[in-house]
C-alpha atoms as a printed R data frame, in Angstrom:
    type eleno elety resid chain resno       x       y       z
1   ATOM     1    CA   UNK     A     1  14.594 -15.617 -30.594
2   ATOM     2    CA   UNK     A     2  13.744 -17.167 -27.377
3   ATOM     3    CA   UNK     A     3  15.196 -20.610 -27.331
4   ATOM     4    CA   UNK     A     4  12.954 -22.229 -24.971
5   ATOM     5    CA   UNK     A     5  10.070 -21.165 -27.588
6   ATOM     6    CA   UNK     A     6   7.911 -24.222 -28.645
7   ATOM     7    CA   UNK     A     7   9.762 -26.485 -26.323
8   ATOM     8    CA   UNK     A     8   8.248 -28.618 -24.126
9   ATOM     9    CA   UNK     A     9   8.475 -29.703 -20.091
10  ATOM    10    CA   UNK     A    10  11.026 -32.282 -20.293
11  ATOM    11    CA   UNK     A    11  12.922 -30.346 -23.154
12  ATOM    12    CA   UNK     A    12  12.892 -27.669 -21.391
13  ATOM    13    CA   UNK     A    13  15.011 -28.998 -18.803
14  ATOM    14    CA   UNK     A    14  17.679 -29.896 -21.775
15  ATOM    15    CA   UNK     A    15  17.694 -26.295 -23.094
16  ATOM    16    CA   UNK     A    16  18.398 -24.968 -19.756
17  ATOM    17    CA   UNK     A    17  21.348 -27.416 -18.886
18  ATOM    18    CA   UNK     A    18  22.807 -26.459 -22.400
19  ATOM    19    CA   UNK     A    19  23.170 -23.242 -21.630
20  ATOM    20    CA   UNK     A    20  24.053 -23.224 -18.685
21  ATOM    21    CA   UNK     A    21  27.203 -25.012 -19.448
22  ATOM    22    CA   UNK     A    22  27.595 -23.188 -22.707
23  ATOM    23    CA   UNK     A    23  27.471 -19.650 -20.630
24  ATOM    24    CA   UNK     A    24  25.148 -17.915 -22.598
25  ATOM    25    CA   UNK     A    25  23.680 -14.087 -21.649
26  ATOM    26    CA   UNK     A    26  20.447 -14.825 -19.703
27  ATOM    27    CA   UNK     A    27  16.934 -14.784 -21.816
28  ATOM    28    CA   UNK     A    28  13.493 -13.886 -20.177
29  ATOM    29    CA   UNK     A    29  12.627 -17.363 -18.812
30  ATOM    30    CA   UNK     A    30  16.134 -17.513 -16.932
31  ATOM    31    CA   UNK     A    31  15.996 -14.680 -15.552
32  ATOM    32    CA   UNK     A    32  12.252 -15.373 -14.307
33  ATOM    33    CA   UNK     A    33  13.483 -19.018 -12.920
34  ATOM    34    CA   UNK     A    34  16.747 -17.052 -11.534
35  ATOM    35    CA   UNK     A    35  14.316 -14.507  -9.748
36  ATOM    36    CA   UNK     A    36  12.079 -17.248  -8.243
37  ATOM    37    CA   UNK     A    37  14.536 -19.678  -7.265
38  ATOM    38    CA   UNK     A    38  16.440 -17.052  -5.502
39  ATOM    39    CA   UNK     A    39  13.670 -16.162  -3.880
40  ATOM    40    CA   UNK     A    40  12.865 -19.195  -2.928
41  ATOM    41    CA   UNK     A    41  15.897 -19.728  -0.808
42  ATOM    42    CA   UNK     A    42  15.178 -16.693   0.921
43  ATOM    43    CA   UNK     A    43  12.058 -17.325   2.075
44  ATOM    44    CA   UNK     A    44  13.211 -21.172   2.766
45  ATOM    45    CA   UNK     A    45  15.961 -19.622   5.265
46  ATOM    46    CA   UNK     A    46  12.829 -17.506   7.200
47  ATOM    47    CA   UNK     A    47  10.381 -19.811   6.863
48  ATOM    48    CA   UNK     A    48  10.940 -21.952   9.249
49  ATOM    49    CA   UNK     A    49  11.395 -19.592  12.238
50  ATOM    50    CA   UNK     A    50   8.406 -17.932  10.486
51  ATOM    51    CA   UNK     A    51   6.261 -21.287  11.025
52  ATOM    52    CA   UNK     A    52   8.134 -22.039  14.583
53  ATOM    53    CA   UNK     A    53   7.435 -18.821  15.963
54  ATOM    54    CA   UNK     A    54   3.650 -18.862  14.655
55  ATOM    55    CA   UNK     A    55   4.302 -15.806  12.636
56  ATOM    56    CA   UNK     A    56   2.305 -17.052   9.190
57  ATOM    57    CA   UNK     A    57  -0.237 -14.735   9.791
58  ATOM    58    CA   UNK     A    58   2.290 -11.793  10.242
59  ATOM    59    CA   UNK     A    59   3.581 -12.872   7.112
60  ATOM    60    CA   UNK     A    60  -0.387 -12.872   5.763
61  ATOM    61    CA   UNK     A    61  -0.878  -9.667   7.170
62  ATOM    62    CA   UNK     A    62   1.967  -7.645   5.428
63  ATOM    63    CA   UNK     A    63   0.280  -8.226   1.985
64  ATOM    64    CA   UNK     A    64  -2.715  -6.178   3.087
65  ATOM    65    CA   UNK     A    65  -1.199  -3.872   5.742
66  ATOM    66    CA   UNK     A    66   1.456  -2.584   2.643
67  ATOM    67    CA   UNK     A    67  -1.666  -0.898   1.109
68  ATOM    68    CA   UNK     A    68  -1.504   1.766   3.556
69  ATOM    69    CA   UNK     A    69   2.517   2.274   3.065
70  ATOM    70    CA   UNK     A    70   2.333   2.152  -0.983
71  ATOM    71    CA   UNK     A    71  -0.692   5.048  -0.955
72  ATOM    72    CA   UNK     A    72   1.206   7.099   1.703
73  ATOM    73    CA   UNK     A    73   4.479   6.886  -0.389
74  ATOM    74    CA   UNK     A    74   2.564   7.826  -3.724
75  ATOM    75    CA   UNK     A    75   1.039  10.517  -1.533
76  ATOM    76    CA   UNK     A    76   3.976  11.892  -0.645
77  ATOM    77    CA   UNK     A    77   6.364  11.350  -3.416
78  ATOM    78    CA   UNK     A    78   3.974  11.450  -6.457
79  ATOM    79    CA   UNK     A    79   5.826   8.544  -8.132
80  ATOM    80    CA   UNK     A    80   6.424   4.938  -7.773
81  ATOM    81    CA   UNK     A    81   9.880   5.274  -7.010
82  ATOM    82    CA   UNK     A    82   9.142   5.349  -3.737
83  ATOM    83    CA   UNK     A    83   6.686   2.717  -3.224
84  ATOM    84    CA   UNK     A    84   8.760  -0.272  -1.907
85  ATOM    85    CA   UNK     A    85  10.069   1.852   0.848
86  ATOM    86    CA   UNK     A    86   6.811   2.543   1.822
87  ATOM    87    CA   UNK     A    87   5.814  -0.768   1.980
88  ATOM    88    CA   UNK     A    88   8.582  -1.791   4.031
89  ATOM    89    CA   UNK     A    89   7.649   1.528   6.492
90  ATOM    90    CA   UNK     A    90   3.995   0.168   6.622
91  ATOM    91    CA   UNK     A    91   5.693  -3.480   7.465
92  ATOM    92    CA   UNK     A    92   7.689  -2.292  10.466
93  ATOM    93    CA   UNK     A    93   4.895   0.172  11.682
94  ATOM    94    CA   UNK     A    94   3.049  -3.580  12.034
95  ATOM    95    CA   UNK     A    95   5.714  -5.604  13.308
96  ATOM    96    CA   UNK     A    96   6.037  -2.238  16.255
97  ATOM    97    CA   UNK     A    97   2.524  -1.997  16.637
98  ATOM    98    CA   UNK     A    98   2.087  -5.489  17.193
99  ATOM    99    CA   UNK     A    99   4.516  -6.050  19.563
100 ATOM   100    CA   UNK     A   100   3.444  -2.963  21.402
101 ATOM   101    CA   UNK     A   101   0.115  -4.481  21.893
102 ATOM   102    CA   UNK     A   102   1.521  -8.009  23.216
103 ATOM   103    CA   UNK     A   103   3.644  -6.392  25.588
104 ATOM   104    CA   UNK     A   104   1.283  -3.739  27.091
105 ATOM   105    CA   UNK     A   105  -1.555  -5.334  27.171
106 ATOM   106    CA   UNK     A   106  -0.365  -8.923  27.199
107 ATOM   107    CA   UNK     A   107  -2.653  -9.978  23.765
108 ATOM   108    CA   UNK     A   108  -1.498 -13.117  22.033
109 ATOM   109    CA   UNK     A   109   0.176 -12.938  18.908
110 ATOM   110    CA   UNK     A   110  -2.642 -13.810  16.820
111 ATOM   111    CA   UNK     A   111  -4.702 -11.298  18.499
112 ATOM   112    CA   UNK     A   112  -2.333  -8.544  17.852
113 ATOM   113    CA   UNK     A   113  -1.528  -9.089  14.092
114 ATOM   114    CA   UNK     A   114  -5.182  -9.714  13.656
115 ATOM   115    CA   UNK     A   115  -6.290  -6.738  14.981
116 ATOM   116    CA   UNK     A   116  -3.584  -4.388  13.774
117 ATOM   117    CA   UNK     A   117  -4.116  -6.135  10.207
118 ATOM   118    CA   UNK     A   118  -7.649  -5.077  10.534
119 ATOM   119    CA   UNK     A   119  -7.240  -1.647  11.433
120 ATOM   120    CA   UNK     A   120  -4.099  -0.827   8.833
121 ATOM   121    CA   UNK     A   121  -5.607  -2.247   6.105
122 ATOM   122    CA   UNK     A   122  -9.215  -0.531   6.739
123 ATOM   123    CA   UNK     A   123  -7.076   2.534   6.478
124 ATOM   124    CA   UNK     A   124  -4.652   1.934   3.815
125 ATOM   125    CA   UNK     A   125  -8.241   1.564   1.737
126 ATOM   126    CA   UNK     A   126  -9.014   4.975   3.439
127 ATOM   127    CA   UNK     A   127  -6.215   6.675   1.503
128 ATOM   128    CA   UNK     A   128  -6.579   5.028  -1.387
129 ATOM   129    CA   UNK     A   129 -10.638   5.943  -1.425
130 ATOM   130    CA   UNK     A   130 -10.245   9.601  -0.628
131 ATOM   131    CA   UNK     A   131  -7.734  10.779  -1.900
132 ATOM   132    CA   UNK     A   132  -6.167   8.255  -4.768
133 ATOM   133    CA   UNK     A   133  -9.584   6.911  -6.287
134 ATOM   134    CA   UNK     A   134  -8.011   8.360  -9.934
135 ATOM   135    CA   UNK     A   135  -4.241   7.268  -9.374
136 ATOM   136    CA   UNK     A   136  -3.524   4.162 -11.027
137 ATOM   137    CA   UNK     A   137  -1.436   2.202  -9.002
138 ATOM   138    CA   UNK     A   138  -0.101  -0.646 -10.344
139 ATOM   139    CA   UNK     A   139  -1.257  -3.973  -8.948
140 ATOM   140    CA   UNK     A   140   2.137  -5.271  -9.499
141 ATOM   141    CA   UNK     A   141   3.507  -2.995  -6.374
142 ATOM   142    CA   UNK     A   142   1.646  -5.443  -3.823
143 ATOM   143    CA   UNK     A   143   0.573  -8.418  -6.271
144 ATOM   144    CA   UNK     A   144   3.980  -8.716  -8.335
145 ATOM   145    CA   UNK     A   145   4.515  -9.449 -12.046
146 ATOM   146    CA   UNK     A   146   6.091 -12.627 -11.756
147 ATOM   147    CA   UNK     A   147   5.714 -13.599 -15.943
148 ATOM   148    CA   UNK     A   148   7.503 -10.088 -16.724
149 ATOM   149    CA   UNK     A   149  10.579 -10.075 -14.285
150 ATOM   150    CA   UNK     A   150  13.850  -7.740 -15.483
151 ATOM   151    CA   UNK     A   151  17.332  -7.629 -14.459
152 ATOM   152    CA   UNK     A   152  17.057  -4.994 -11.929
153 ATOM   153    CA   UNK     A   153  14.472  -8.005 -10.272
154 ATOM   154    CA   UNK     A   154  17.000 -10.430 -10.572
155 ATOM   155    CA   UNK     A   155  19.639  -7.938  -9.190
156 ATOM   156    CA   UNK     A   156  17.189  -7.685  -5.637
157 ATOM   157    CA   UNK     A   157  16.228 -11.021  -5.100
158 ATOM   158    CA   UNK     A   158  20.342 -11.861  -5.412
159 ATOM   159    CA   UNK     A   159  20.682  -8.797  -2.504
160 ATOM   160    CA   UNK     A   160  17.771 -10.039  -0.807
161 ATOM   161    CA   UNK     A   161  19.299 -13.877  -0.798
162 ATOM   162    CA   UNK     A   162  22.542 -12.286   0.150
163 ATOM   163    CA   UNK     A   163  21.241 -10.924   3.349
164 ATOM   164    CA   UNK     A   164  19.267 -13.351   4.927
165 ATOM   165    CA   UNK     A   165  22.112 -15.877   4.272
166 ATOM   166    CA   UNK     A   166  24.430 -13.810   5.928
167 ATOM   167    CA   UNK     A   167  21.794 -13.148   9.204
168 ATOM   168    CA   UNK     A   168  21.026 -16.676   9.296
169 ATOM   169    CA   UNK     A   169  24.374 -17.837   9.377
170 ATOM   170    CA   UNK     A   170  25.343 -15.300  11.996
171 ATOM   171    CA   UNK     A   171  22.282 -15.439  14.460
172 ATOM   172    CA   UNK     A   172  21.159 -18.838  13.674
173 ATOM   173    CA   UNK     A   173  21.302 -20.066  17.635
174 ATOM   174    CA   UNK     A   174  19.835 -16.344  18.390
175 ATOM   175    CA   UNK     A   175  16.344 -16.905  15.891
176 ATOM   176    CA   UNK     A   176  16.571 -20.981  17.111
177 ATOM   177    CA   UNK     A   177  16.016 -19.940  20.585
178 ATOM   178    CA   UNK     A   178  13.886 -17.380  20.022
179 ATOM   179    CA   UNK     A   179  11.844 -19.436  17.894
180 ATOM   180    CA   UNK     A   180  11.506 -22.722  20.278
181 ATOM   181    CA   UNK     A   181  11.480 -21.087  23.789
182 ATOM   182    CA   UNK     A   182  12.047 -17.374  24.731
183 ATOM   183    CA   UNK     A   183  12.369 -18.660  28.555
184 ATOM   184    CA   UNK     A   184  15.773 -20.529  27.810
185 ATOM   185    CA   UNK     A   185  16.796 -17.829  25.236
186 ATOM   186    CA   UNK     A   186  16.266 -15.482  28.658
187 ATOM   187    CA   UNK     A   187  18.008 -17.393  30.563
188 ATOM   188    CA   UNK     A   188  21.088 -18.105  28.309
189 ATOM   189    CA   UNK     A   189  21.316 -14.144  28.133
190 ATOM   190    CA   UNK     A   190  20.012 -13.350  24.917
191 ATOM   191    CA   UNK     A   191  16.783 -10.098  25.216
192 ATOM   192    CA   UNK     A   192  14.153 -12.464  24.012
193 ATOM   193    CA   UNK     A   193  12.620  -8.811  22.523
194 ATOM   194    CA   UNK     A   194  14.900  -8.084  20.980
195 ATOM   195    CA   UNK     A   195  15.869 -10.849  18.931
196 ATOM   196    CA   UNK     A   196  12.074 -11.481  18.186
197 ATOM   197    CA   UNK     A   197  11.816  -7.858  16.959
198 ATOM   198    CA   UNK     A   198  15.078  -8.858  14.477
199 ATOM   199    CA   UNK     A   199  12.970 -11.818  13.036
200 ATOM   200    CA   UNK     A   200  10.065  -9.233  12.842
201 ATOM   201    CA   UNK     A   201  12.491  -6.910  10.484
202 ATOM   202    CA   UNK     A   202  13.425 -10.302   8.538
203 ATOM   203    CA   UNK     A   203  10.261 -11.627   7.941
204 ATOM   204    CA   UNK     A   204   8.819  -7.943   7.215
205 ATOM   205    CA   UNK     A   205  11.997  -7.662   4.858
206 ATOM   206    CA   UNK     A   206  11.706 -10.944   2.966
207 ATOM   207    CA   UNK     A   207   8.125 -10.244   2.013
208 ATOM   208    CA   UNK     A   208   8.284  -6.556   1.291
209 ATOM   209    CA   UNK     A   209  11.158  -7.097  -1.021
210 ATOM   210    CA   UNK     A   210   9.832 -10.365  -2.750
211 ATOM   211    CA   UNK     A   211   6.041  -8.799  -3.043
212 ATOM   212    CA   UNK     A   212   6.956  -6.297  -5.631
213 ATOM   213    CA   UNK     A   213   8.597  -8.979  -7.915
214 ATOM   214    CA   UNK     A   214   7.018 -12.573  -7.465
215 ATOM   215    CA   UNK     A   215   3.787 -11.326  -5.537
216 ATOM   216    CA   UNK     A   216   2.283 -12.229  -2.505
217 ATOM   217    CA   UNK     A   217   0.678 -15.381  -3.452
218 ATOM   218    CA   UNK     A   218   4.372 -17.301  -4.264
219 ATOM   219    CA   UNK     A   219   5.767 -15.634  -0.907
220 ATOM   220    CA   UNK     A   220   3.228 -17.033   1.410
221 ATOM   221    CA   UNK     A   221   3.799 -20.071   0.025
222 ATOM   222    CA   UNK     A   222   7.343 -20.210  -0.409
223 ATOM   223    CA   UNK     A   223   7.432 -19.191   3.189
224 ATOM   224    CA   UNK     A   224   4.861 -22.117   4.639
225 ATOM   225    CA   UNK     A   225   4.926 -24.746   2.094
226 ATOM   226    CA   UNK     A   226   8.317 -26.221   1.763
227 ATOM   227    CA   UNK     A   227   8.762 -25.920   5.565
228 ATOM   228    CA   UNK     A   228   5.935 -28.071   6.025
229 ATOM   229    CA   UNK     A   229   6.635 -30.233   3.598
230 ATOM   230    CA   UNK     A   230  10.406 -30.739   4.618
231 ATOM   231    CA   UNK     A   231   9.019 -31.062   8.384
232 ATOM   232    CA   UNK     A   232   7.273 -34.080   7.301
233 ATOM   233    CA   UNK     A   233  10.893 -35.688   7.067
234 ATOM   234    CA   UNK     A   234  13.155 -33.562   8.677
235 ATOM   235    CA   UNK     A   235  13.349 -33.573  12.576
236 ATOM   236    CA   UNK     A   236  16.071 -30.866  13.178
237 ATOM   237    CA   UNK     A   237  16.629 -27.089  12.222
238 ATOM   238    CA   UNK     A   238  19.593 -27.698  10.460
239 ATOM   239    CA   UNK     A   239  17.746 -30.097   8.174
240 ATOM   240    CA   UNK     A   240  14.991 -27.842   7.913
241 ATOM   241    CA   UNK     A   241  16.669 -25.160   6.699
242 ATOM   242    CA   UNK     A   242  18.620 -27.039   3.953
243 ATOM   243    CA   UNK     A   243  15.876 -29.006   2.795
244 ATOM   244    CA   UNK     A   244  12.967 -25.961   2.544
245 ATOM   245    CA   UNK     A   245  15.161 -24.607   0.406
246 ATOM   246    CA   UNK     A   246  15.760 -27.093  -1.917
247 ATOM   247    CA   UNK     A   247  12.100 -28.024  -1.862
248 ATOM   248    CA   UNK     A   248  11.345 -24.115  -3.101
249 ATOM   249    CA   UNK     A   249  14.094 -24.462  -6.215
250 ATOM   250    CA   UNK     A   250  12.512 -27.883  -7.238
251 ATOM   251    CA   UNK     A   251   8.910 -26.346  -7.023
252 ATOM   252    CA   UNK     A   252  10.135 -23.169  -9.044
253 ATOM   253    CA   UNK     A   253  11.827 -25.390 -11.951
254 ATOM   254    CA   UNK     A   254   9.011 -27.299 -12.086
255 ATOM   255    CA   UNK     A   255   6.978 -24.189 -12.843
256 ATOM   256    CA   UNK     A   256   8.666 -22.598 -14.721
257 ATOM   257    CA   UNK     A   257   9.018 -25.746 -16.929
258 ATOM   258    CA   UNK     A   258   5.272 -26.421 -16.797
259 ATOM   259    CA   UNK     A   259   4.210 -22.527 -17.714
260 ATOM   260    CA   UNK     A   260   6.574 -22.668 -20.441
261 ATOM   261    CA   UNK     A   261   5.621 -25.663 -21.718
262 ATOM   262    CA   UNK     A   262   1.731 -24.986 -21.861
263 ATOM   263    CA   UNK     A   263   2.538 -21.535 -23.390
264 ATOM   264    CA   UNK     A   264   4.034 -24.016 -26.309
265 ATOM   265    CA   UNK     A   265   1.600 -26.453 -26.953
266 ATOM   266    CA   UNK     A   266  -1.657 -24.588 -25.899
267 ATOM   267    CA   UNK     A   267  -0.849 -21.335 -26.716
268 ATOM   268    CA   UNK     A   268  -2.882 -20.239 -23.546
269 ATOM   269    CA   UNK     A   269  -0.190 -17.955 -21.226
270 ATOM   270    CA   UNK     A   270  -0.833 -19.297 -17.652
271 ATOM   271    CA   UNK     A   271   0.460 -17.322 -14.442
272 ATOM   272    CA   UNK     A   272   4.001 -18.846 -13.862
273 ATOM   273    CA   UNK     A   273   3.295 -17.335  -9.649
274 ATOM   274    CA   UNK     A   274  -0.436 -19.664 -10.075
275 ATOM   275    CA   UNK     A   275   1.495 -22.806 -10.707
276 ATOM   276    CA   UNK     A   276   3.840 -22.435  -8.646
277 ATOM   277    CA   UNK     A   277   1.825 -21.726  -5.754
278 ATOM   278    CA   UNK     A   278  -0.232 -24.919  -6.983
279 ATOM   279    CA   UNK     A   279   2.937 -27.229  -7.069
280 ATOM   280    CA   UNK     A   280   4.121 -26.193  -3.625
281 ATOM   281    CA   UNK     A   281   0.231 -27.458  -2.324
282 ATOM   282    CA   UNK     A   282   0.825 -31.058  -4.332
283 ATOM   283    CA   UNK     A   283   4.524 -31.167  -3.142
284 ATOM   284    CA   UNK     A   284   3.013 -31.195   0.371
285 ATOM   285    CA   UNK     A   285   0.116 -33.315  -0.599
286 ATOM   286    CA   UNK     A   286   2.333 -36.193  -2.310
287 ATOM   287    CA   UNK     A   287   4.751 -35.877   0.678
288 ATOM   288    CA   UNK     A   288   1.707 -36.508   2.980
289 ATOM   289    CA   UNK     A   289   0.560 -39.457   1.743
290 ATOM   290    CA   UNK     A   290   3.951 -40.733   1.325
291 ATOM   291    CA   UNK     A   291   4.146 -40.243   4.859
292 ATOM   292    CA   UNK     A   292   1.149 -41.766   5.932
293 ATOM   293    CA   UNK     A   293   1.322 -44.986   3.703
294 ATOM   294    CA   UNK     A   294   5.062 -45.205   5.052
295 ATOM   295    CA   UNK     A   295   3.554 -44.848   8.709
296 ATOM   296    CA   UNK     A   296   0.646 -47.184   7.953
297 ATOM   297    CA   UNK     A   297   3.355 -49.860   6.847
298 ATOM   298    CA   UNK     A   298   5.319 -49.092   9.637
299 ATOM   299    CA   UNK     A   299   2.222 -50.395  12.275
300 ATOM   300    CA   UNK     A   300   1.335 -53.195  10.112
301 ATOM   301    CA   UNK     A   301   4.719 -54.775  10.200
302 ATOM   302    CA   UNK     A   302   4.956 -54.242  13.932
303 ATOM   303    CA   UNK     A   303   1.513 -55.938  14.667
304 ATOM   304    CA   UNK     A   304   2.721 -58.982  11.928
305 ATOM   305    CA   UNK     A   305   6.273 -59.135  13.903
């Protein structure tokens, strides 16, 4: 039996700290919370390069450019064992196109993405109208199944976490530089191309890998919406990247807590990845106002003094 059945959102909270302590085997709303918050951290680490760099709409434009990489893989391999690896194929045929088409023929960033989103997902839909209009791909290859995550999930959000700690930790002044000015990163000798094409392959990586198990919608905003919120606060990078973090765990718990908890008193099964998203857009909008009133104050006791 699940023991966070029929509890509610505070309780739930209790259950989860008595277990942990007590060491018990994981049950199906752990490992969902262990999947997300892991994620989270991963995409916190990105993010804010992600945000600094103006790469959101990269990040926007994997979910739709992947169709073409999933069909071609199903194409070619006839299963869906093969499907994430096209996706990630399809993601760094983007991030190469793209920077192709700023370098070439000097188009801004926004241009590019936009126009090479455009044009790979027209034909991803291409494939999948000609010749897969009977295959039944699963929506869960781009969209996720965040309310049915397994231990083989859990297993590649912990490798995925793994990773982009280690390549932040290592080329954090590399993906600063990059991030805030290209000229200085130039002329401190780091190849400004290539260390934006790295933070292509991270960003492309982060999302491919996190697609297939919390879908798109919780990336994108794990990716934007703790940065933004933590930015309201936070002046440096350092701070940044512990804080958007942190920001993504306390969103997930709350979720998670708040899914399971209407799934016990209503009996209606809400999308654990549709509150979340929704808690990462009041997190911002509480630490707005917040913000604002504090700034408002701030004037008012300056024109009084």
């Amino acid at each position: 039996m699940n023991p966070y059945s029929g509890v509610g959102f505070f309780e739930f909270f209790g259950v989860l700290l008595q277990r942990l302590f007590s060491g018990s085997s994981l049950v199906s709303d752990e490992v969902q919370l262990a999947v997300l918050c892991c994620s989270a951290v991963a995409c916190g680490l990105v993010g804010p390069f992600v945000v600094l760099k103006k790469m959101a709409l990269f990040a926007n434009a994997l979910s739709h450019t992947t169709l073409l990489g999933v069909a071609c893989a199903f194409l070619l391999v006839g299963t869906t064992g093969g499907l994430l690896l096209g996706a990630l194929v399809s993601a760094l045929l983007t991030a190469a196109i793209t920077e192709l088409l700023g370098r070439v023929f000097r188009l801004s960033a926004d241009a590019s993405i936009g126009l090479v989103f455009s044009a790979l997902f027209a034909l991803g839909i291409v494939v999948v109208t000609v010749w897969l209009r009977n295959a039944h791909l699963g929506v869960e290859a781009v969209l996720g199944h965040a309310d049915a995550l397994q231990r083989s999930d859990l297993t590649l959000a912990v490798t995925l976490l793994g990773f982009n700690s280690v390549f932040v930790l290592v080329f954090h002044r590399q993906l600063a530089l990059v991030a805030f000015d290209e000229n200085l990163a130039r002329t401190l000798g780091f190849s400004a191309v290539v260390w934006r094409v790295a933070l292509f392959f991270l960003t492309a990586l982060t999302c491919i890998t996190a697609f297939r198990s919390v879908g798109v919608l919780v990336v994108l905003a794990l990716l934007i919406g703790p940065y933004l919120t933590a930015r309201l606060f936070c002046q440096r990078l350092g701070q940044l990247l512990l804080w958007t973090p942190v920001l993504g765990i306390t969103a997930c718990l709350i979720a998670v807590a708040a899914s399971r908890s209407l799934l016990s008193t209503t009996g209606v099964p809400l999308s654990t990845a549709g509150i979340l998203s929704v808690v990462i857009g009041l997190q911002f909008a509480v630490a707005a106002t917040l913000k604002t009133l504090s700034t408002r104050r701030k004037i008012c006791d300056t024109k009084i003094g």
